[in-house]
C-alpha positions as CSV (number, residue, x, y, z in Angstrom):
1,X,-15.5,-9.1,-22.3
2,X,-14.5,-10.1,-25.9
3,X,-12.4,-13.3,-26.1
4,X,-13.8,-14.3,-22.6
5,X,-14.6,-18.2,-23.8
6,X,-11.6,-18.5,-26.0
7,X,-9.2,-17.7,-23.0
8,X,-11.2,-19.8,-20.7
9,X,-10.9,-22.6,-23.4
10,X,-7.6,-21.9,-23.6
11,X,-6.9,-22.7,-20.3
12,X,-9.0,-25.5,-19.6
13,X,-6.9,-27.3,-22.6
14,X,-4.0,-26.0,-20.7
15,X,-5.1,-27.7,-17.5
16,X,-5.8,-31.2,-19.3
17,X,-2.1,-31.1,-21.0
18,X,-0.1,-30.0,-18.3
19,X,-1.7,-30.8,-15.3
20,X,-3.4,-33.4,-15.7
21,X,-3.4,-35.1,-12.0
22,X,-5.1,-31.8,-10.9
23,X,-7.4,-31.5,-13.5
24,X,-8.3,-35.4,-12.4
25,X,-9.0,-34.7,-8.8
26,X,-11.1,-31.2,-9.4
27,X,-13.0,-33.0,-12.4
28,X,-13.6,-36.8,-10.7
29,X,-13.0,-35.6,-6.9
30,X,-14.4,-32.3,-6.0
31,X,-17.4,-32.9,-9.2
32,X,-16.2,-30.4,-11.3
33,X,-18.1,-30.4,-14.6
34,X,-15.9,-27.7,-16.3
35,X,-12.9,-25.2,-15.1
36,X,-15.0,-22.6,-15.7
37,X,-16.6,-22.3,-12.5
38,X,-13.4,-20.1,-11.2
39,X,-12.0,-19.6,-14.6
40,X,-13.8,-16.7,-15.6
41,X,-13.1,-15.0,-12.4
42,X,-9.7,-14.9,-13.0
43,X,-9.8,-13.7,-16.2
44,X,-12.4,-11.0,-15.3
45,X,-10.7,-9.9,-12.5
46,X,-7.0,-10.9,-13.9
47,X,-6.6,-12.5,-10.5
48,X,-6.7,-9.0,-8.7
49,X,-9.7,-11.0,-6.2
50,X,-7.3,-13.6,-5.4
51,X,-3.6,-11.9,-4.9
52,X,-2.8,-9.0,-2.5
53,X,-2.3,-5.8,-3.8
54,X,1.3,-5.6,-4.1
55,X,1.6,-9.2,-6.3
56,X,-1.4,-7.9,-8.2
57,X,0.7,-4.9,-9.3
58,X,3.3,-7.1,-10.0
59,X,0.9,-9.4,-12.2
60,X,-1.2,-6.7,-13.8
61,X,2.9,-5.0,-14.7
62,X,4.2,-8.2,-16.2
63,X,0.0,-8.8,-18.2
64,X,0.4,-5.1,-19.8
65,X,4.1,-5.8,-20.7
66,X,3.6,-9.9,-22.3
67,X,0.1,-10.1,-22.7
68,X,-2.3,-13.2,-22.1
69,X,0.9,-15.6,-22.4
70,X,2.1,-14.3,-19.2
71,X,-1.9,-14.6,-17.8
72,X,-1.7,-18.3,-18.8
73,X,1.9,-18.7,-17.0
74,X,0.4,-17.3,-13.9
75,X,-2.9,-19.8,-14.3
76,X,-0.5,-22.6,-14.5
77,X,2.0,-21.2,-11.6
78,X,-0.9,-21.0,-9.7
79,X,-2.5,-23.8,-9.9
80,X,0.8,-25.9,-10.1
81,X,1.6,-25.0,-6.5
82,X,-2.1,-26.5,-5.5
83,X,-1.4,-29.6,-7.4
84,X,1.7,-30.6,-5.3
């Protein structure tokens, strides 16, 4: 998938800046080395493993209608509501 490791990058750098207590406790608590580990799922799979079917219509809607902006809001939505 072309631009698979620039989105994942973009994300990880996304993590560190705006979540930053998150990307602490799955870097230094669970021993994550990288993001990547369930990064590139989502982006493979643009999150259709992880969401029932109707929000993944809903997602994959808003993705062909914004782009990868409205993939990166999702990331952050998403893991936002883990990091409270």
């Amino acid at each position: 998938m072309p631009g698979l490791i620039l989105h994942v990058r973009v994300l990880e750098q996304l993590i560190q800046m705006k979540l930053a207590k998150l990307n602490h406790h799955l870097i230094t608590g669970l021993g994550l080395v990288t993001h990547q580990i369930y990064l590139h799922d989502w982006i493979i799979c643009l999150y259709t493993s992880i969401m029932p079917i109707d929000l993944s219509m809903q997602f994959l809607t808003g993705f062909f209608e914004r782009g990868w902006l409205f993939f990166y809001q999702v990331a952050l939505a998403i893991l936002m509501s883990l990091e409270h």
